[in-house]
N, C-alpha and C positions, 0 to 999 in steps of 0.2 A: 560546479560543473554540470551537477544531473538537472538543475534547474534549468541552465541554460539549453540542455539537450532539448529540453522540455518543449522549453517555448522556440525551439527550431524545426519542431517533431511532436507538438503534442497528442498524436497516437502511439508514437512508440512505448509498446508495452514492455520494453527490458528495460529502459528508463523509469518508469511506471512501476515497476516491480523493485526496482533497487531504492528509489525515495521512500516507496512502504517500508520497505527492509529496515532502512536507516529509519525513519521516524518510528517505527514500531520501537526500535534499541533507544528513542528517545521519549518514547511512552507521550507521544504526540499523537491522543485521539482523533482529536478535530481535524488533525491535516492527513491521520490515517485514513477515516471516515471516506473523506474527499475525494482521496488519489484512488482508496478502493473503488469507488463507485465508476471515476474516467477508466479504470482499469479494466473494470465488469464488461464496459462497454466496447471497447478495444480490443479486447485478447484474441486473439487469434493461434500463438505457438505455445502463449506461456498460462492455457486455460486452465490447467491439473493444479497452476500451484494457488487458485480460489479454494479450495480447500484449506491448504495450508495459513493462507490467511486470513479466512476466515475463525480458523482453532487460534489463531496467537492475537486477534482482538476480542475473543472471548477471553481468552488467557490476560488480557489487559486492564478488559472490563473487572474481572474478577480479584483481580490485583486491586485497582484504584476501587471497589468495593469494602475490602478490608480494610482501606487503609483511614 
């Protein structure tokens, strides 16, 4: 369903923000990577949690480094 929002809305940054969410809980770099960057470019209400996501794909980086 957030895919579909996607491509109905593809600026919408709460859309945007909850695919990162879910693909972060799936340790899905490359589509984290992605969504971050339409994300960066988009945000307008939900600009504070760049931070947030940034700390949890270093958090992932760091993970799939150990491993």
């Amino acid at each position: 369903n957030l895919n579909t929002a996607l491509l109905l809305d593809p600026q919408n940054e709460e859309v945007l923000y909850m695919l990162i969410e879910l693909q972060l809980s799936l340790s899905n770099f490359s589509e984290v990577k992605d969504l971050n960057e339409r994300f960066n470019l988009v945000c307008s209400k939900l600009c504070d949690k760049k931070v947030s996501i940034a700390e949890k794909i270093n958090n992932l980086k760091k993970g799939n480094e150990t491993n």
